[in-house]
C-alpha positions as a printed Julia matrix, in Angstrom:
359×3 Matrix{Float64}:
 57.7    77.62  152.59
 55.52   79.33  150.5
 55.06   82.0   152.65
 59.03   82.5   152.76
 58.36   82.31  149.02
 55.94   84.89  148.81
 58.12   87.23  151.31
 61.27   86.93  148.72
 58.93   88.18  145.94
 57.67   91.29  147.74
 60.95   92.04  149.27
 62.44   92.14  145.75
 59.44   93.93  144.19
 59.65   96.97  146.38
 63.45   97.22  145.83
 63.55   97.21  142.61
 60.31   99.46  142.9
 61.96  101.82  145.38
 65.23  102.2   143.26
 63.15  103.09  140.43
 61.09  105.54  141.77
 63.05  108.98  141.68
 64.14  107.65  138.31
 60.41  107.28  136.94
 59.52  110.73  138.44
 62.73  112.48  136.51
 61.63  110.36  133.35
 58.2   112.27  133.73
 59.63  115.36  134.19
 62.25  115.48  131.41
 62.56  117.52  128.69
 62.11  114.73  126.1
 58.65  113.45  127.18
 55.6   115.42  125.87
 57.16  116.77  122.71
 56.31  116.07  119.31
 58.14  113.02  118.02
 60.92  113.86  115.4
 59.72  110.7   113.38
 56.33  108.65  112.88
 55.36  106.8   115.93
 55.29  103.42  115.21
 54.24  100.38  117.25
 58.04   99.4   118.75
 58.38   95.61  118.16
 59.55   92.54  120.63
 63.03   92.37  118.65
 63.49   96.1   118.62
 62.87   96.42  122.54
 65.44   93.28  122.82
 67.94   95.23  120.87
 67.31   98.69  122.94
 67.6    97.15  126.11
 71.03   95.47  125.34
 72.02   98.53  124.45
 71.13   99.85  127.45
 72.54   97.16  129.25
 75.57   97.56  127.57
 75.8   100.72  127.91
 75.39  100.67  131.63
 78.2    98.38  132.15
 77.62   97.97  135.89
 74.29   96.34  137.24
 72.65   95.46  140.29
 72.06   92.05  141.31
 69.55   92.11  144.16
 68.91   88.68  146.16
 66.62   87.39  149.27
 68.16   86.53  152.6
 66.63   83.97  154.96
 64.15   85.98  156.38
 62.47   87.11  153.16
 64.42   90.47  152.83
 66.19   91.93  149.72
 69.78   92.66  149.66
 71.58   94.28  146.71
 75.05   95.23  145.41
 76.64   96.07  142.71
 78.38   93.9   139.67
 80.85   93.96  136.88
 78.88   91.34  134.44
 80.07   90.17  131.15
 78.02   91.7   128.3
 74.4    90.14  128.03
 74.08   87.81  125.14
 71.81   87.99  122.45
 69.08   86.4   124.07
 69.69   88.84  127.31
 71.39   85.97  129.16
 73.56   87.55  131.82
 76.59   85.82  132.98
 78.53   87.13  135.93
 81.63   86.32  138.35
 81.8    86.18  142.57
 83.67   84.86  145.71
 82.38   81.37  146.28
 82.46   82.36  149.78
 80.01   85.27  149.25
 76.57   85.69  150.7
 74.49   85.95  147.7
 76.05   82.28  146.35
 73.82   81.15  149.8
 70.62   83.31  148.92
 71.16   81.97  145.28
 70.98   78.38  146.78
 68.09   78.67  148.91
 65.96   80.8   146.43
 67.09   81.8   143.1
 64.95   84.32  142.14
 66.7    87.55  141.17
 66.51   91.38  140.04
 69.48   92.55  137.69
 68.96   96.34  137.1
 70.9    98.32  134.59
 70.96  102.41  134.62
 71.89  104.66  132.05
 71.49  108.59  133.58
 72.9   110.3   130.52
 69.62  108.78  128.54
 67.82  108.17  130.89
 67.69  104.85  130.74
 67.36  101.94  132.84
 66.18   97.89  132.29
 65.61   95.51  135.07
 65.5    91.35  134.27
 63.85   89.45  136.36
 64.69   85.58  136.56
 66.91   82.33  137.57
 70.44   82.25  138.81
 72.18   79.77  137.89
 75.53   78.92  139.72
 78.08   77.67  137.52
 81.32   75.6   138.78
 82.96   74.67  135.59
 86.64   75.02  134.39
 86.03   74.83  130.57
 83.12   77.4   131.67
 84.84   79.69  133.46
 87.61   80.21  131.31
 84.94   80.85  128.03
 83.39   83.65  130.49
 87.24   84.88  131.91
 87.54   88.74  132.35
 90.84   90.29  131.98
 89.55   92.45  134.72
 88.8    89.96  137.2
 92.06   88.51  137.46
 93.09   91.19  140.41
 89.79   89.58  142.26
 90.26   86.22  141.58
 93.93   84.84  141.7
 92.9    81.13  141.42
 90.39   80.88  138.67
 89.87   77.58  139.86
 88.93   78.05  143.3
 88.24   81.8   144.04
 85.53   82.1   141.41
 82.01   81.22  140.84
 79.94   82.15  138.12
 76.2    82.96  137.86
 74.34   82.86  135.11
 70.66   84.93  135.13
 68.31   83.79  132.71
 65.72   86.0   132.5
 61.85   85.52  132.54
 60.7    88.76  132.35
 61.72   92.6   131.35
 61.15   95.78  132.05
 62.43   98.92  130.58
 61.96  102.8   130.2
 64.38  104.2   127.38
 63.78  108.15  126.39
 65.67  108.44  123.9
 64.41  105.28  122.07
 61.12  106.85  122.89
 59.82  103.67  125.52
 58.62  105.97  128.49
 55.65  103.75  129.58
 52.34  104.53  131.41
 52.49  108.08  131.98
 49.5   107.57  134.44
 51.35  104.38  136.73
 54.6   104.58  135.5
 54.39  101.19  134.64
 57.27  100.82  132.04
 57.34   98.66  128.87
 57.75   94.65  129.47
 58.48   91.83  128.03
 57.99   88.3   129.12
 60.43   85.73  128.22
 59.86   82.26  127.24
 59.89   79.59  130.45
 63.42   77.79  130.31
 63.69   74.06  130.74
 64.95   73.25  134.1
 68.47   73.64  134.49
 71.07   71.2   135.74
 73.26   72.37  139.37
 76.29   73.5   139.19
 77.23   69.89  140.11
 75.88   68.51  137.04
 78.09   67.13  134.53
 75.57   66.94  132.0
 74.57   70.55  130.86
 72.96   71.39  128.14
 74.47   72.89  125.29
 73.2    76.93  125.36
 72.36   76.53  121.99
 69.35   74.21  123.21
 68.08   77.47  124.61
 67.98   79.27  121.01
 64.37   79.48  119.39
 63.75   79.21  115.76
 65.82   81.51  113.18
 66.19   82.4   110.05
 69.78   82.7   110.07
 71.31   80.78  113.01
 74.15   82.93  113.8
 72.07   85.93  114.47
 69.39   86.93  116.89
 66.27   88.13  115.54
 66.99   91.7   117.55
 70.76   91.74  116.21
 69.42   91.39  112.56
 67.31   94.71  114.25
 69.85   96.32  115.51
 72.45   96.03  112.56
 69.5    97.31  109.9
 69.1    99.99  112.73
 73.01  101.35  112.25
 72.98  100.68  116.0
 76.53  100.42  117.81
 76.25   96.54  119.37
 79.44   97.23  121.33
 81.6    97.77  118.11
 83.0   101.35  118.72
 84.43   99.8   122.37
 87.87  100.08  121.36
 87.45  103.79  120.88
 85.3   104.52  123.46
 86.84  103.12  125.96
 90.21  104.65  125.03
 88.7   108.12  125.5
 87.97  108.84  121.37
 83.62  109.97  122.46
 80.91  109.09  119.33
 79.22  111.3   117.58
 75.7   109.96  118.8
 76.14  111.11  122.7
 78.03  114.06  122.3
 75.13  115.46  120.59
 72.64  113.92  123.23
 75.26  116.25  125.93
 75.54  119.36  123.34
 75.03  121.41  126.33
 76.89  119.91  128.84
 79.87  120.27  126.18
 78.93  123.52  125.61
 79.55  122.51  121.98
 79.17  125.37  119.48
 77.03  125.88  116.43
 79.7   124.67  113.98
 80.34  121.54  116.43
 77.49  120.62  116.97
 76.5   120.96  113.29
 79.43  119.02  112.44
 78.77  116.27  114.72
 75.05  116.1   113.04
 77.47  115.03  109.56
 79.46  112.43  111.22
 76.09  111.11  112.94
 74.88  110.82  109.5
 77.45  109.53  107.62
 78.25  106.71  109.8
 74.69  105.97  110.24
 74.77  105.06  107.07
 77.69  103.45  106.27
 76.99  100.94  108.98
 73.29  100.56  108.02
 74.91   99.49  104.48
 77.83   97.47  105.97
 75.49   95.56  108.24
 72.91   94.64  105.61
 75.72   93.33  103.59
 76.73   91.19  106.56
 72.93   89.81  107.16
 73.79   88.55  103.73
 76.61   87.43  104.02
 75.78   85.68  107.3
 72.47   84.38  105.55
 74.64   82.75  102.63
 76.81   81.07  104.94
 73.57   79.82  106.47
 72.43   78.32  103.29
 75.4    76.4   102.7
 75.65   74.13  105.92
 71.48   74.52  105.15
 71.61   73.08  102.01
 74.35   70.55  102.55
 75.86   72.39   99.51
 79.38   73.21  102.01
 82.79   72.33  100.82
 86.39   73.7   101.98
 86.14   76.57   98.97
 82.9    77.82   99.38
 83.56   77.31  103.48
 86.41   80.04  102.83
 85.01   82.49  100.67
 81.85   82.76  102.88
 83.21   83.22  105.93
 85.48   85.72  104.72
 83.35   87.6   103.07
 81.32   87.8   106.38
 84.43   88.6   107.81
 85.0    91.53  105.77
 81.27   92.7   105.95
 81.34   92.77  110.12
 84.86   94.24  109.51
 83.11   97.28  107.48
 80.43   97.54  110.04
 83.15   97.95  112.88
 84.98  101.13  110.46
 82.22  103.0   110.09
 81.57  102.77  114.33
 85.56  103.56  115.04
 86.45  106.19  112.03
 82.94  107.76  113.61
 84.51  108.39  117.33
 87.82  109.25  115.7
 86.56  111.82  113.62
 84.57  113.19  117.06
 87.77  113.17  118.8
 89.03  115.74  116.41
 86.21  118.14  117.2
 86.07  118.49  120.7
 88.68  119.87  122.69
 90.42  118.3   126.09
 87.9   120.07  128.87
 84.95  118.97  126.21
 86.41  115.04  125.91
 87.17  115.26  130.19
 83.59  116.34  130.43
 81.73  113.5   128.15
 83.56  111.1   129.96
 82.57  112.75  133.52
 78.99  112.96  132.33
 79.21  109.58  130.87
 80.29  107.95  134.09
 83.92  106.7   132.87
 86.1   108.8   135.94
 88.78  106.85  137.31
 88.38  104.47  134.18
 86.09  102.22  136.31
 83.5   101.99  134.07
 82.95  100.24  131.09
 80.57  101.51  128.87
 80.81  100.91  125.28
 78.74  102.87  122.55
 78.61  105.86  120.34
């Protein structure tokens, strides 16, 4: 057995390794690494790597999920997961029927890897599976998308859960290239999980057992980050995915867009100006999240207060959301048709198969 074991481990090692390997090399060569930062380097924190690599993730939309047969080896295909949550928890749907539900069972250890070429980007977790056979479950996790796959929520689909232990991630454009002498990219190590219940099990934990300590409950440390950062957290999807491109990556493809001087110089504005607008609009919702904290806190709650704080939370992540959308409108009405078909080409989005949410 524990050779088996030790088999699975190597087997998904040098996958994961081998998938990454042209990737590292063009992350060496490009045009980003080596030059002079634009800002002071500073020391990138465990909450601010959290926060770029669900952006990345994110971003990605697709992932894949790479599992161990019986004889040790690695097999991999791709997935349509659900968003990760905040604490990078990666839930996902599949054919009961399917092979990797039997690797899963005999040895859950698993790769998820995430790539982003327009960065580049890419973040691999590695950790549990969980498989999950629950109605009330299922239908909190439900995909419009899926519904073409699965026809009988109930009996054509299974879910898996990853929970991750450790991650690893090279992000040029946030400036986390890793070991320039191994390649060895940045990592972080996740907290061990308390064993989980089967999929049998009647009796599973809430997720919210799973949450450490926080200053305000109803926000991760790293979306606290990423909200003081002005960064996107998936709230520009409804423009983005409707073919309206952001400010942010049309600059990053300035010459795949062939975008001229006054474009491009035009974008740099509308960068700016929603950059801070939702810098402003998501401290005010930190606060207004933190005061509804304090009342439940403080035991100070009643049906008034209860109202005006969560709808002035409301209208903070409501102002956060604006500056995001009137961002990629505004880019929309810059770039002409062949430039918008292009940032969607380059972005991955042909055919409308991908879902990639950002700026």
């Amino acid at each position: 057995m524990r050779k088996k074991q030790r088999r699975t481990r190597e087997g998904i090692k040098w996958l994961v390794f081998a998938s990454a390997i042209g990737f590292t090399s063009s992350v060496a060569n490009h045009p980003a690494v080596g030059k002079e930062p634009t800002e002071p380097v500073h020391e990138t924190s465990r909450a601010e790597i959290l926060s770029i690599a669900r952006e990345v993730m994110t971003g990605a939309g697709f992932a894949t999920l790479i599992t161990t047969d019986d004889s040790g080896a690695p097999q991999a295909r791709i997935m349509d997961p659900l968003p990760p949550t905040e604490e990078l928890f990666v839930w996902m749907g599949t054919n009961p029927k399917s092979r990797k539900v039997g690797q899963i069972q005999a040895d859950s250890l698993v790769a998820l890897t995430y790539f982003v070429p327009s960065g580049p980007s890419y973040v691999t977790l590695h950790g549990q599976a969980r498989l999950v056979d629950d109605a009330a479950e299922k239908a909190r996790r439900w995909k419009k998308e899926w519904e073409p796959h699965y026809p009988d929520r109930k009996e054509s689909l299974l879910l898996i859960e990853v929970q991750p232990s450790r991650l690893e991630i090279i992000s040029v454009p946030h400036g986390l290239t890793g070991d320039p002498e191994t390649w060895t990219p940045d990592r972080l190590d996740f907290p061990a999980s308390p064993a989980t219940p089967s999929a049998t099990n009647a009796s599973t934990p809430s997720p919210y057992s799973k949450l450490g300590p926080r200053e305000i409950k109803a926000l991760a440390p790293e979306r606290i980050v990423g909200l003081e950062a002005g960064h996107g957290l998936g709230y520009a999807m409804a423009a983005e995915l409707n073919r309206y491109p952001g400010p942010k990556h049309a600059i990053e493809l300035a010459e795949t867009l062939d975008l001229s001087q006054d474009q491009l110089d035009a974008l740099h504005g509308l960068y700016d100006e929603m950059h801070s607008a939702a810098v402003q609009a998501g401290r005010e919702l930190i606060e207004a999240e933190r005061r509804l904290d304090r009342l439940f806190a403080d035991a100070t709650v009643d049906p008034k207060s209860l109202e005006d704080a969560t709808q002035e939370a409301a209208a903070a992540e409501g102002r956060v959301r604006l500056a995001h959308l009137r961002a990629h409108l505004k880019t929309a009405l810059l770039l002409d048709r062949h430039q918008t078909h292009l940032y969607y080409s380059a972005r991955g989005y042909e055919g409308g198969a991908m879902h990639h949410p950002g700026h």
